[in-house]
ZAVEXMI-528759 format. One line per 4 residues: number of its first residue (from 0); their letters; for each residue z, x, y of N, C-alpha, C, O. Coordinates in pm, whole numbers, plus 50000, padded with zeros to 5 digits. Example, Ala and Ser with C-alpha at 12.3 -4.5 7.8 and 13.67 -1.06 7.14 Angstrom:
0> AS> 50780,51319,49431,50780,51230,49550,50780,51320,49670,50846,51424,49668 | 50708,51285,49775,50714,51367,49894,50787,51290,50003,50804,51341,50114;
// end
This chain:
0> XXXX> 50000,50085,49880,50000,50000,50000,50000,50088,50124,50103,50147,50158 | 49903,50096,50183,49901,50165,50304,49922,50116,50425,49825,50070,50486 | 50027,50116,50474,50159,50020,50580,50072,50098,50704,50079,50026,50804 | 50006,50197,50727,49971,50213,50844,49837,50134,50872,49834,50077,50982;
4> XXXX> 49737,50123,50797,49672,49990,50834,49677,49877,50852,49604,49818,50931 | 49789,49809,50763,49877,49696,50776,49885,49700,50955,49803,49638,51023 | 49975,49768,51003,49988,49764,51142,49911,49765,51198,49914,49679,51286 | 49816,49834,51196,49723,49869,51297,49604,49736,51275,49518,49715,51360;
8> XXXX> 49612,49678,51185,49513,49554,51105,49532,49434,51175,49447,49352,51210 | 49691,49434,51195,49797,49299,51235,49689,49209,51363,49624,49105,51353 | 49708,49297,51467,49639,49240,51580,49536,49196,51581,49504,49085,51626 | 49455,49291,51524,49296,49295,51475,49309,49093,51405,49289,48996,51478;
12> XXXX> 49339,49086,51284,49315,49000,51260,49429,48880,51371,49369,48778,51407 | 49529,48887,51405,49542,48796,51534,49440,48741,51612,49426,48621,51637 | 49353,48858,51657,49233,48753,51709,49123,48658,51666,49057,48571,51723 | 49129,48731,51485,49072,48629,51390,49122,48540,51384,49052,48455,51328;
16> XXXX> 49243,48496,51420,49351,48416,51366,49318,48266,51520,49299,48145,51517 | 49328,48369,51626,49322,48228,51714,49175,48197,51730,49149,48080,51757 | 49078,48281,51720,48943,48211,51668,48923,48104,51560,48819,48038,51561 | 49012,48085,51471,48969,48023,51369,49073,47905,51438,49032,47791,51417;
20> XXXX> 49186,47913,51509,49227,47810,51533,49168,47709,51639,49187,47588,51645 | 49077,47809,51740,48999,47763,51793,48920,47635,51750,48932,47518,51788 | 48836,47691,51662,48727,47643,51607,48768,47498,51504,48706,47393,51490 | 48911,47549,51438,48985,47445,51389,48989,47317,51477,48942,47204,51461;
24> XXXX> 49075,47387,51593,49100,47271,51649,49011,47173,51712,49051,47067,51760 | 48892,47210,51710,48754,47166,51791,48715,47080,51654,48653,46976,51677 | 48732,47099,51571,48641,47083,51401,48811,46901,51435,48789,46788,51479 | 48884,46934,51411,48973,46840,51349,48953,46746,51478,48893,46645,51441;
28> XXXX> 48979,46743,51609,48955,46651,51684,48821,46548,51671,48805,46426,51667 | 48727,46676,51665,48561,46563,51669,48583,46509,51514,48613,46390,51524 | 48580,46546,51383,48629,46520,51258,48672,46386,51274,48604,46285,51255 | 48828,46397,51324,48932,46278,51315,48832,46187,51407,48807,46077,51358;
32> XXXX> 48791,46206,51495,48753,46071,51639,48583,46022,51541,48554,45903,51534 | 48511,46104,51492,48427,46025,51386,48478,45968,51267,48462,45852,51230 | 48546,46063,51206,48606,45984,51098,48650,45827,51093,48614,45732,51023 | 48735,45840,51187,48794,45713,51253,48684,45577,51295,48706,45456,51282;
36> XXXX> 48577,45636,51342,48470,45575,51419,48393,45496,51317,48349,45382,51333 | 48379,45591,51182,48272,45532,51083,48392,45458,50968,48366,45387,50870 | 48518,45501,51016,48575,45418,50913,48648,45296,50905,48717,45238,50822 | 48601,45274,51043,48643,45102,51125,48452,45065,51095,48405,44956,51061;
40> XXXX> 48395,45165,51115,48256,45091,51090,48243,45084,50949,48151,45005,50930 | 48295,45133,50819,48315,45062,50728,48293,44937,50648,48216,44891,50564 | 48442,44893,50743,48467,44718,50709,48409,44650,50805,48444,44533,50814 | 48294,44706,50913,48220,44592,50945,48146,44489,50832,48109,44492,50715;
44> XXXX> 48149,44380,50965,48059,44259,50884,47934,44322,50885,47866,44267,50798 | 47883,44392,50931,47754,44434,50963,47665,44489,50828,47655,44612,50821 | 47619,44434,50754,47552,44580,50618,47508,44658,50649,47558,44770,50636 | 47399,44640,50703,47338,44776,50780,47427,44899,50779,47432,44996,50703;
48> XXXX> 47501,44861,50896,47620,44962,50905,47689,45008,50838,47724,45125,50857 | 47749,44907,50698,47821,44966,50614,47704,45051,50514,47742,45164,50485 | 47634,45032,50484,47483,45096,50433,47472,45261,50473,47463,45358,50398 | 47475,45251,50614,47436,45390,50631,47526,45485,50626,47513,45605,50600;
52> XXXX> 47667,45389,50668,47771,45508,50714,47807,45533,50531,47845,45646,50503 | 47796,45436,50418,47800,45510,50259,47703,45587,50241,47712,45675,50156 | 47589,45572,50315,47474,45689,50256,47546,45834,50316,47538,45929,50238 | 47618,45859,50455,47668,45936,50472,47773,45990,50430,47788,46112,50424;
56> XXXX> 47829,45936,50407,47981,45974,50324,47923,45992,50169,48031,46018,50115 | 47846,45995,50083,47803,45979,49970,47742,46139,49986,47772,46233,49913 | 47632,46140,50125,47574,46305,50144,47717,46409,50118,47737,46487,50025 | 47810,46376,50242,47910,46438,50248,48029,46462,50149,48120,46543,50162;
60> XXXX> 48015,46404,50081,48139,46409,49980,48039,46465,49797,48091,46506,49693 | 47898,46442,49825,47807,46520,49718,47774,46635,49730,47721,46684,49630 | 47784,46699,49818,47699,46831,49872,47831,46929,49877,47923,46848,49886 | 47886,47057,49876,47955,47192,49917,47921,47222,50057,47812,47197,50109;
64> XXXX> 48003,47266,50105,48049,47272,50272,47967,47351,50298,47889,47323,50389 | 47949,47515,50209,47845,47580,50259,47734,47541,50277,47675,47595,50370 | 47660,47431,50199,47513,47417,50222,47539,47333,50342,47469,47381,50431 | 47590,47255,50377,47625,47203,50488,47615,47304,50622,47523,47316,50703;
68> XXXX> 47700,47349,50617,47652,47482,50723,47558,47538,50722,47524,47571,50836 | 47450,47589,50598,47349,47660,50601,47268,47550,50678,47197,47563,50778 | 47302,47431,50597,47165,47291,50683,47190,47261,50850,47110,47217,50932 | 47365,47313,50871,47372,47282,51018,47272,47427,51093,47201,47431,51193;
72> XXXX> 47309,47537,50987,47299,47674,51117,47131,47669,51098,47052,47685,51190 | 47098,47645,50971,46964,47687,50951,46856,47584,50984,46747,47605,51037 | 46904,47471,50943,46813,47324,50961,46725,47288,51110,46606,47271,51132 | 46870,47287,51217,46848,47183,51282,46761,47316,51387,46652,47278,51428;
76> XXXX> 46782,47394,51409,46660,47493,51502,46500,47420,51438,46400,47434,51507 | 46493,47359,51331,46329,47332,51314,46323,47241,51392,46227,47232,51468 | 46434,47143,51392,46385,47009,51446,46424,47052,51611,46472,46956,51672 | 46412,47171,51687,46441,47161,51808,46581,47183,51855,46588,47212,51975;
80> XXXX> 46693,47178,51791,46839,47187,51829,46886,47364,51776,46893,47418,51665 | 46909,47408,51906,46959,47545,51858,47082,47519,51899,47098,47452,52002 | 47171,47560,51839,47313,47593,51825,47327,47768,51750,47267,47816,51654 | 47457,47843,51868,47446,47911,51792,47574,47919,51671,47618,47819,51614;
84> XXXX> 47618,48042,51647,47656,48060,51525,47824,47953,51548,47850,47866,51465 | 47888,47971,51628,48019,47922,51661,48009,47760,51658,48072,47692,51578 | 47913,47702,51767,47909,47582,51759,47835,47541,51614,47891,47450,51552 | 47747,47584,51569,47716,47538,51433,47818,47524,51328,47818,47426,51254;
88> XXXX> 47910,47623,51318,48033,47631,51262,48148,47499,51341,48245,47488,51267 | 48153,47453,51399,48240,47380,51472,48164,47215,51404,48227,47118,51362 | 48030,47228,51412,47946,47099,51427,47957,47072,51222,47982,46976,51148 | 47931,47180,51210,47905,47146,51032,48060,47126,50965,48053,47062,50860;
92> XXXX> 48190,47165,50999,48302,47146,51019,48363,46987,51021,48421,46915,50940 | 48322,46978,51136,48343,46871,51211,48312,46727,51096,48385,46647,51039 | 48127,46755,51103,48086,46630,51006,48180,46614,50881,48246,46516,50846 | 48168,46739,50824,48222,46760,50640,48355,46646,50691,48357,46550,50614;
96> XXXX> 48451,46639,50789,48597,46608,50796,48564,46477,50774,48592,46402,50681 | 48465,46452,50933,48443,46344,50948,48377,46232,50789,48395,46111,50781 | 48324,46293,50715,48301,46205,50599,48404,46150,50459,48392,46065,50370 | 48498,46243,50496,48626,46254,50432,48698,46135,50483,48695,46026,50426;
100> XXXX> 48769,46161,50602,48844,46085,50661,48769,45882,50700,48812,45771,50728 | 48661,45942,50678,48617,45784,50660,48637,45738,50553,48609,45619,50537 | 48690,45811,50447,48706,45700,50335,48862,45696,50361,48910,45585,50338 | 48938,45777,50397,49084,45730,50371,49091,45692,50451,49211,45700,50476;
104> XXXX> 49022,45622,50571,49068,45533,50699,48993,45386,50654,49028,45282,50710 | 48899,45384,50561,48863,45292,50483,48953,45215,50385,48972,45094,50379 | 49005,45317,50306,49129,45307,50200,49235,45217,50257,49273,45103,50229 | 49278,45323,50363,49421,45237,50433,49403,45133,50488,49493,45049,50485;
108> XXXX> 49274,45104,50559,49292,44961,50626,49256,44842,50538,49256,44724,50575 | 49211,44906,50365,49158,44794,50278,49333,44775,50223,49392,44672,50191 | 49376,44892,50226,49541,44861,50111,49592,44727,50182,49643,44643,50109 | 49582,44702,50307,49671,44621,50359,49647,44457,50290,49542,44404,50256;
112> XXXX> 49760,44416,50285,49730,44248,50168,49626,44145,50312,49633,44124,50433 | 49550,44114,50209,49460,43998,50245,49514,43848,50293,49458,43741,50318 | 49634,43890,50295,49730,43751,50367,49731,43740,50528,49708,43650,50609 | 49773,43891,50535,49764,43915,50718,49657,43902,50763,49663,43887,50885;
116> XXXX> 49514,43899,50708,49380,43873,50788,49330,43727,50783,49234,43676,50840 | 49424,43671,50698,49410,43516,50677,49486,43477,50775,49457,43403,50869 | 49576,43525,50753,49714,43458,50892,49648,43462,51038,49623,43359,51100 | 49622,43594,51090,49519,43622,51219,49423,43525,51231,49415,43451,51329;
120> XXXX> 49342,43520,51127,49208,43417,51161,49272,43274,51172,49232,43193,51255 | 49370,43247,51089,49406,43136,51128,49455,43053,51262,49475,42933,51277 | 49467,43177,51361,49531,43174,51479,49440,43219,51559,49478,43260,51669 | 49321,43224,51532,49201,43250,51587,49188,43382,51663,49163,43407,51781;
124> XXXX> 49214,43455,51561,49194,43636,51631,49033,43642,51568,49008,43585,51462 | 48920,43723,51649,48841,43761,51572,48838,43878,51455,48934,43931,51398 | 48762,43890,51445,48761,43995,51338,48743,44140,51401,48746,44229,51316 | 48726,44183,51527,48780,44263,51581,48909,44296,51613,48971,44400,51591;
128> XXXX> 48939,44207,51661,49081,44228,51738,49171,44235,51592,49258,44318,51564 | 49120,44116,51505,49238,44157,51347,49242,44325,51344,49346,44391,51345 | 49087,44385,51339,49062,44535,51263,49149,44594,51405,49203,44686,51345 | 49182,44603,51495,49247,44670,51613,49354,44637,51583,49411,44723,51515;
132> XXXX> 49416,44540,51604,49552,44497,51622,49672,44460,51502,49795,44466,51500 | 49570,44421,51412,49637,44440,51276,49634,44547,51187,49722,44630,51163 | 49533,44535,51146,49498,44604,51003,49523,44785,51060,49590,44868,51000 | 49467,44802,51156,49464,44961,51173,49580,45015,51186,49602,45123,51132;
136> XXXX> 49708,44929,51281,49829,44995,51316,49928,45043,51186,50016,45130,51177 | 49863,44927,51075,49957,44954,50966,49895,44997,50880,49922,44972,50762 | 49813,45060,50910,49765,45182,50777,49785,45323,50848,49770,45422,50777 | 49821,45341,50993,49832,45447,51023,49933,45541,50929,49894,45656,50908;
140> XXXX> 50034,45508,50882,50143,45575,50824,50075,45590,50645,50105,45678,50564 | 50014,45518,50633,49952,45550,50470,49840,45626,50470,49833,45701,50373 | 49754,45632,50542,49664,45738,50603,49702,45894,50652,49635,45995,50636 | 49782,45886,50693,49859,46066,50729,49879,46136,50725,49882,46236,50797;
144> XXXX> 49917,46087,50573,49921,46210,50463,49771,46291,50442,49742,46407,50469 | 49693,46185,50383,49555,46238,50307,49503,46286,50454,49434,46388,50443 | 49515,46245,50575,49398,46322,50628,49464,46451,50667,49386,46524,50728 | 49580,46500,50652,49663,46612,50641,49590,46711,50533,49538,46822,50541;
148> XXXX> 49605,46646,50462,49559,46708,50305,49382,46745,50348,49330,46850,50308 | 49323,46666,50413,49183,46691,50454,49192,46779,50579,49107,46867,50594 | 49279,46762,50660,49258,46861,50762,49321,47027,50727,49270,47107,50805 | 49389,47074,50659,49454,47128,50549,49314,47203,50497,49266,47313,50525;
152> XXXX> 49265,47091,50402,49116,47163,50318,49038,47193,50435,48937,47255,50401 | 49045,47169,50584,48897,47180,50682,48934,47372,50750,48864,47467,50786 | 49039,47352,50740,49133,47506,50760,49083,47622,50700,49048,47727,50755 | 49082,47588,50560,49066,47657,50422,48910,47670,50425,48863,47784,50432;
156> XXXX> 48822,47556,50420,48652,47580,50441,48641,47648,50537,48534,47709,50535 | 48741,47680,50677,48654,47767,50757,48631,47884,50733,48533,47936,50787 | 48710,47956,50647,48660,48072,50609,48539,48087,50535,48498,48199,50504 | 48472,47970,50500,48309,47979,50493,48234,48058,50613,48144,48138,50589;
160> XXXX> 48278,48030,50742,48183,48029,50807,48157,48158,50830,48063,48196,50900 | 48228,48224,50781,48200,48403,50797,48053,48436,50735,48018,48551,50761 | 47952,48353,50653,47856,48393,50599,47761,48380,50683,47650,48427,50660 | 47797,48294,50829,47667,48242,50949,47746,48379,51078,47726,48378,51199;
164> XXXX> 47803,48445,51028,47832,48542,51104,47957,48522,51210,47996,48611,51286 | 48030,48349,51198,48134,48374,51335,48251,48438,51280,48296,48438,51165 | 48305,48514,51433,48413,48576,51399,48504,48511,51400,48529,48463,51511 | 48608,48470,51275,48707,48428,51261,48809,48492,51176,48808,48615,51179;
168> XXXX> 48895,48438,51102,49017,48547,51037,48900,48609,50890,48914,48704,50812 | 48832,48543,50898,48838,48571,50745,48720,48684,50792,48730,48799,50750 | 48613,48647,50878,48536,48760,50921,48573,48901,50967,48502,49001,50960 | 48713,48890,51023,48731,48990,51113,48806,49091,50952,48802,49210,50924;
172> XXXX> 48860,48984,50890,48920,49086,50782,48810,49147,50689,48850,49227,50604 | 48669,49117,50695,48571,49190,50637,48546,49281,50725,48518,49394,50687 | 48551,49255,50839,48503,49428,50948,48591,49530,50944,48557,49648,50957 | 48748,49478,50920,48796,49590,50909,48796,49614,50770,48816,49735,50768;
176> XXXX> 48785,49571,50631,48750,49624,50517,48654,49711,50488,48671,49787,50393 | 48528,49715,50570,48384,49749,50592,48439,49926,50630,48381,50032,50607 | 48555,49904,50685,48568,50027,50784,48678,50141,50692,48666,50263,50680 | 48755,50075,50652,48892,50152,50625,48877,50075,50444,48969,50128,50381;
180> XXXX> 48813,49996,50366,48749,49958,50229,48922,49979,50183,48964,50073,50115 | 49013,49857,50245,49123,49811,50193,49201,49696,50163,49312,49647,50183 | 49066,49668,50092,49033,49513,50030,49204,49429,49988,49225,49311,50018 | 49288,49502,49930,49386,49435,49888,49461,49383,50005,49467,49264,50034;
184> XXXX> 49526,49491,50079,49622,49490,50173,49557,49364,50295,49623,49268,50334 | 49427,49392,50333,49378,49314,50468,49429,49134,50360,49517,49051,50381 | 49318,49145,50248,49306,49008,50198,49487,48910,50150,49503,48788,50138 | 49568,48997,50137,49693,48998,50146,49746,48951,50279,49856,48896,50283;
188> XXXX> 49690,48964,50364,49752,48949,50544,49678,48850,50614,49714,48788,50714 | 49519,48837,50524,49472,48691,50567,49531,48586,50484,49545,48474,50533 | 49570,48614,50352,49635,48467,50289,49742,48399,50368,49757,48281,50398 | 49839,48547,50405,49963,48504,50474,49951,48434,50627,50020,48344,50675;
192> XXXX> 49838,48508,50687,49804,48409,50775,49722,48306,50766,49741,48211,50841 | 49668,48305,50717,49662,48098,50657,49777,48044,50617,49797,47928,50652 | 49852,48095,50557,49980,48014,50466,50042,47984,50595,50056,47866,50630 | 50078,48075,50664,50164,48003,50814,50112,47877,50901,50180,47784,50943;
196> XXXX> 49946,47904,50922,49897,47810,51024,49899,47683,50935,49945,47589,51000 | 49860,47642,50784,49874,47595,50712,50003,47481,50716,50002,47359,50724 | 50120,47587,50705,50209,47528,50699,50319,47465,50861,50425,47405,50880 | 50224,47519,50931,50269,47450,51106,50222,47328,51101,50298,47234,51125;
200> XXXX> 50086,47307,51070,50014,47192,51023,50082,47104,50962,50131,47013,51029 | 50102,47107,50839,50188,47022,50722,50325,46970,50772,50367,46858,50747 | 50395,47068,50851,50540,47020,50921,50520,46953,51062,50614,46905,51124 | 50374,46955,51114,50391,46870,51239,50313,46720,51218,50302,46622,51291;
204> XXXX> 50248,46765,51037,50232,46605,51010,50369,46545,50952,50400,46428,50977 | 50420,46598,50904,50543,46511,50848,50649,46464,50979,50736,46377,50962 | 50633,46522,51087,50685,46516,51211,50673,46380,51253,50762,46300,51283 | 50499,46361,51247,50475,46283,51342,50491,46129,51207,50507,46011,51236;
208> XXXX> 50483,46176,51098,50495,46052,50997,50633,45987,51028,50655,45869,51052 | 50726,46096,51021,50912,46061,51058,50882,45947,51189,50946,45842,51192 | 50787,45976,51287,50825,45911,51408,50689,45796,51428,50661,45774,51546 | 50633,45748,51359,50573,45594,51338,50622,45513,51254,50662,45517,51138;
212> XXX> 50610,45425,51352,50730,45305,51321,50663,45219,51178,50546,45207,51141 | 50781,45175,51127,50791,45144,50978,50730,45013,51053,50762,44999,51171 | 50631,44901,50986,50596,44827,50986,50654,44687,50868,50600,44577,50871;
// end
């Protein structure tokens, strides 16, 4: 174990470290706000809608994250959209979450009993305002978990993106391997830094689970 690269490594990957949280945090916001988006569009009355947004979630949940990224970094320059390496990584991120979290925002607002959407209509709520005002508030707390568990796995896929070249933890710990070829020790100091950001994550979802109200 050679403790003097260890040190001298530490910082080095620190900046891998808030790059990837960067990019995290950009990936889980747009993620969660589509997720959310296609998974109230779901249980529309609409088919159409429910049609396309399963053809998407069906792409997304059939396909590996990498080809996903290769189709974000490599694809969309044919059709005219250049993105470079960071935002492609952010954008191909983003979708993968977003197809996830539409089914467990699907899940939770179907768990809820079919009594309360009877009761609403009976009192003449539409079927909007039920999916707003009912059904969504009380699946928030059964939902929380899993998209934890998905935002969790969106953490873990970013170290894909080191193959489209952005610098993040897992990239930066190949440049300095490239240099000083101390494959154990670096890959040892990126686990541990995932295991921490990882686990800030996991304790500020159980945080926020403690503090929504029991229905």
């Amino acid at each position: 174990m050679d403790w003097a690269i260890i040190s001298s490594s530490m910082p080095l990957l620190a900046v891998g470290l808030l790059a990837t949280i960067k990019i995290c945090s950009l990936a889980i916001l747009f993620g969660t706000l589509l997720g959310f988006a296609l998974g109230l569009g779901s249980v529309s009355q609409y088919r159409p809608v429910r049609w396309a947004i399963l053809g998407y979630v069906d792409f997304i949940r059939g396909t590996p994250l990498l080809i996903q990224i290769f189709l974000v970094y490599f694809a969309l320059p044919v059709i005219g959209i250049n993105l470079n390496e960071y935002w492609a990584g952010v954008l191909a991120l983003s979708l993968n979450a977003g197809g996830f979290i539409c089914e467990i925002v699907r899940g939770g607002i179907n768990s809820i009993e079919k009594g309360q959407t009877e009761a609403a209509r009976s009192i003449g709520m539409r079927p909007g305002q039920i999916l707003v005002y009912i059904l969504f508030p009380q699946s928030l707390r059964a939902i929380l978990a899993p998209i934890t568990n998905e935002l969790i796995t969106l953490i873990k896929g970013s170290a894909l993106l080191s193959v489209i070249s952005v610098y993040e933890l897992t990239r930066a710990g190949q440049a300095i391997i490239a240099v000083h070829f101390v494959p154990f020790e670096i890959f040892l100091l990126i686990a541990l830094y995932y295991y921490v950001l990882i686990t800030c994550l996991a304790w500020l979802s159980r945080y926020a689970e403690r503090k929504l109200p029991t229905w």
